[in-house]
C-alpha positions, -999 to 999 in steps of 0.1 A, spaced: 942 -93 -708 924 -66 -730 919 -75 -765 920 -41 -784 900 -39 -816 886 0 -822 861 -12 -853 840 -42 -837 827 -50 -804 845 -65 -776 847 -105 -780 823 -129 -759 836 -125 -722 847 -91 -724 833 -57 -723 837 -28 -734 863 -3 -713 873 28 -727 890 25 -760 892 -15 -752 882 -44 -742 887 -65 -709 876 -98 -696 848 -103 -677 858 -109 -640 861 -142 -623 832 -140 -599 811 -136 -628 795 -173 -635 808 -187 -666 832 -154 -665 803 -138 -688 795 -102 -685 779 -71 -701 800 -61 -733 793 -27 -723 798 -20 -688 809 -58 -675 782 -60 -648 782 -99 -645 755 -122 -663 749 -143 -635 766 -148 -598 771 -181 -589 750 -197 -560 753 -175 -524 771 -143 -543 753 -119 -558 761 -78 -568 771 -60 -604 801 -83 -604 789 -109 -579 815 -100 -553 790 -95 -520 776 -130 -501 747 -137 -495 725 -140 -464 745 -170 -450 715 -197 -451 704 -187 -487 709 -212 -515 701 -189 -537 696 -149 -539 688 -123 -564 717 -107 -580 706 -71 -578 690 -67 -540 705 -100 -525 669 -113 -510 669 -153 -507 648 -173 -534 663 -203 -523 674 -218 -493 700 -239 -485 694 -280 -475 670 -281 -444 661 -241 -436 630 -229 -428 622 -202 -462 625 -167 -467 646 -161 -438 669 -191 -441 681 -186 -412 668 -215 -389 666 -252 -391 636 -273 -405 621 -295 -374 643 -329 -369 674 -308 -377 697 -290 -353 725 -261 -358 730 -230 -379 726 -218 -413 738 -226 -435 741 -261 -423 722 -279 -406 724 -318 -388 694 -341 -383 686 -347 -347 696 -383 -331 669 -402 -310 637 -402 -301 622 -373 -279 592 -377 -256 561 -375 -279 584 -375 -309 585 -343 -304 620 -325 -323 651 -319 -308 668 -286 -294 676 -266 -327 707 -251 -313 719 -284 -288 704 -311 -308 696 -324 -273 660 -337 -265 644 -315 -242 625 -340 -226 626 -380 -229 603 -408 -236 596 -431 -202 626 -459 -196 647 -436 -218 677 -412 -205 708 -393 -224 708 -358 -247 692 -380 -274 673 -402 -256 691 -433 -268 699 -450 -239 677 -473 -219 669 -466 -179 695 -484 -158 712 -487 -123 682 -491 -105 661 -464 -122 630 -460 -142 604 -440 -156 597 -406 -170 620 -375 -173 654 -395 -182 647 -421 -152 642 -404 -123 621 -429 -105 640 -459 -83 630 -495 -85 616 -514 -58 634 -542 -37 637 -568 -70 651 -602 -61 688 -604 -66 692 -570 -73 675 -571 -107 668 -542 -131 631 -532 -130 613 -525 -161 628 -498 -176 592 -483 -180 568 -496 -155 593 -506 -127 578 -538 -122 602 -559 -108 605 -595 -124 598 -609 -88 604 -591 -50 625 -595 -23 606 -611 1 587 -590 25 576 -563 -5 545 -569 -24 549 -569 -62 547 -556 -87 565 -527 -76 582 -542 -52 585 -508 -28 557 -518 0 569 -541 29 543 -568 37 511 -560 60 504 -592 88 521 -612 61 556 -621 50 576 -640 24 577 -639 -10 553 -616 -25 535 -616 9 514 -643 3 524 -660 40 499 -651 72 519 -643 103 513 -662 132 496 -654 166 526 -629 174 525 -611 210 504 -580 214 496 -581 179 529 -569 167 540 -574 128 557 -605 122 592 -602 103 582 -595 66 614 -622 50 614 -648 79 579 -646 95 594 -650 130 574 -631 160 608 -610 179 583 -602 203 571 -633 208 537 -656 206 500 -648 222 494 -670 251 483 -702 240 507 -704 209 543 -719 204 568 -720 180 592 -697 158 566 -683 137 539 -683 167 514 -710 146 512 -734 163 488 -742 199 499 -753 228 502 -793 230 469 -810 249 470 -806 289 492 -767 284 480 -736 281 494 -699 284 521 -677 274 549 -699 265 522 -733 273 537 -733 304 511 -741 324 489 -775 328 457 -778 326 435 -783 357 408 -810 366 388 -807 337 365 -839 329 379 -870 320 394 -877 282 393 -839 281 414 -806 282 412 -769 286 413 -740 264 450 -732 250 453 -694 260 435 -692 290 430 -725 307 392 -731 311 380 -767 309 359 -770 278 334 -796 291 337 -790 325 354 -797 359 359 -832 368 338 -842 402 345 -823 432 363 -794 417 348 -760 402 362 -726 397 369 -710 362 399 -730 360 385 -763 376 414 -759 408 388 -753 440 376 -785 456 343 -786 465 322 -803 491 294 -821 476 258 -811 483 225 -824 467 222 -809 433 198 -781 424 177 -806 399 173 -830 423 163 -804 452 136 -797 425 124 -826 418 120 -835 452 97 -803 453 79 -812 426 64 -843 439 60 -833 473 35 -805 461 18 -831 439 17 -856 468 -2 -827 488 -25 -818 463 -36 -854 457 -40 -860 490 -62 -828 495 -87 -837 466 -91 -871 482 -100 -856 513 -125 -830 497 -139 -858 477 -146 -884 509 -162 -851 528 -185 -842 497 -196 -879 500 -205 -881 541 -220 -849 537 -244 -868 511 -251 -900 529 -258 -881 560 -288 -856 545 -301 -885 525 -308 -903 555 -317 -873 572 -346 -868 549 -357 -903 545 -357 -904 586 -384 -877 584 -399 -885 556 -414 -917 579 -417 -900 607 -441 -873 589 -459 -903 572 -468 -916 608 -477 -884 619 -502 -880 591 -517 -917 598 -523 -907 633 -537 -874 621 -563 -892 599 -573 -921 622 -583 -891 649 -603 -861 631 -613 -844 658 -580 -818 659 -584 -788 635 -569 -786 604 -560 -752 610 -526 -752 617 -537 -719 643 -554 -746 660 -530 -775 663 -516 -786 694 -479 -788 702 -469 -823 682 -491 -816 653 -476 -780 648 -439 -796 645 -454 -824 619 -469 -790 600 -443 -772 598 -420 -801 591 -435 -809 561 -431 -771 547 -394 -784 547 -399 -810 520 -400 -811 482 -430 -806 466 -428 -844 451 -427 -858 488 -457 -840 496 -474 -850 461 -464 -883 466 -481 -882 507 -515 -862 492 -517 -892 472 -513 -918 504 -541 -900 523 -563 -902 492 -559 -942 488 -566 -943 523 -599 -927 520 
């Protein structure tokens, strides 16, 4: 609607147009223009232009009238290029949606999906809401598998500890089978099972069967008193009396009884004198011999003694009546040169004696003179 007045300007909200006036156009905010040429006061928010009748960036909040640059963004882009969403929010401009869960690290969702790339451990789903389940745990939206849990429970949804094992698995994880043990949480020693094999890891049982020596389902057991062997099937031999043999392999532990020897006690024997008393009987024959032989030495040593003692004393009076003889007749030399037959055996018979005996006759023949 033109308002046509040729003396005064154009009213508020019109401008100026060749010999009259027209209204300001609608795009214009507050419909307020230019009286002279109508270019538009101000655009409203997102439009900008002479009349405001070109958009702005999509994104922009606000944008300058004349070269539509952004001054303002719109809720939750990232300035000047408004075109992208602030961290925690996901879409496109201009509107963007805040992200739902928790990503691994807190880190912020896919700006385009909204999806996590990545989720915390014992977490799974596009936003990482949803706890591990089924079985599962762990990092990377669950990809781990629980142990053997009792009864089929959930492991922790995190750690995959299981609340207790199946037995025959060792906890906490509840994914190793048992190792020469069995039973709940392993803590049961398997039994004497044959050739060393495993025992069952739930029961305990040997399917193999027991060592020699041991009995029973779980192989734990010995062999009663008097068996031994692989099933104790076998008795025990002659061992002493109030005794028995060794489980496995049948040896008497104290010995055989009388008359019987052999590893297992089962070969009679004849009886012969026994090696200590063989010894002994040795023993004291030898001393017997040597006793006797020092008696014998000793009785020798002592004839020997009696007979030269009277030997000498024999002499000793037949020198001394040699001499008397000698000094009752003067008339033979002294000379022993010149000595006759007898006197020449009394002279050289008394060289023979001690020097005492002959001190002992100087002194006779001195009394005597």
């Amino acid at each position: 609607m033109c308002v046509f007045n040729y003396s005064a300007d154009c009213a508020q909200g019109y401008y100026r147009n060749g010999s009259g006036c027209q209204q300001c156009r609608s795009a214009c905010k507050r419909r307020e223009c230019n009286r002279d040429n109508g270019k538009c006061n101000a655009c409203p928010d997102e439009w900008y232009g002479m009349f405001c009748n070109m958009p702005c960036t999509p994104g922009c909040g606000q944008c300058d009238q004349d070269t539509g640059s952004c001054i303002a963004c719109a809720d939750n882009l990232i300035f000047p290029e408004c075109t992208d969403c602030v961290d925690g929010y996901f879409g496109s401009a201009p509107t963007c949606s805040m992200c739902s869960g928790t990503c691994d690290n807190n880190t912020p969702c896919n700006k385009t999906t909204g999806h996590c790339d990545e989720c915390p451990p014992g977490k799974k789903g596009d936003s990482c809401n949803e706890e591990c389940s089924g079985g599962q745990y762990g990092p990377s939206r669950c990809s781990l598998s629980c142990g053997q849990c009792e009864d089929g429970h959930q492991c922790h949804p995190v750690t995959g500890h299981c609340p207790r094992c199946h037995p025959g698995f060792y906890p906490p994880l509840c994914n190793e089978t048992c190792d020469d043990t069995y039973g709940q949480n392993c803590s049961e020693s398997c039994g004497q099972c044959k050739g060393g094999q495993p025992c069952n890891t739930t029961t305990g049982s040997c399917t193999a069967g027991c060592e020699p020596g041991y009995t029973g389902e779980l192989c734990n057991a010995t062999c009663e008193e008097g068996l031994y062997g692989e099933r104790c099937n076998k008795s025990c031999s002659n061992c002493q009396v109030n005794t028995t043999c060794h489980h496995q392999h049948g040896q008497c532990l104290f010995g055989c009884a009388p008359g019987f020897s052999g590893n297992l006690c089962d070969a009679k024997r004849t009886e012969q004198p026994s090696t200590t008393a063989f010894m002994v009987g040795v023993i004291v024959g030898v001393l017997v011999i040597v006793v006797f032989a020092a008696v014998l030495i000793v009785v020798i040593r002592r004839r020997r003694s009696t007979r030269k003692h009277d030997s000498t004393k024999g002499d000793a009076t037949e020198m001394q009546s040699s001499r008397v003889s000698t000094i009752n007749d003067p008339s033979p030399s002294s000379d022993p040169a010149a000595l006759h037959g007898d006197e020449k055996d009394v002279h050289a018979h008394m060289k023979k004696y001690p020097s005492w005996l002959q001190q002992k006759q100087s002194a006779g023949d001195e009394d005597s003179s």
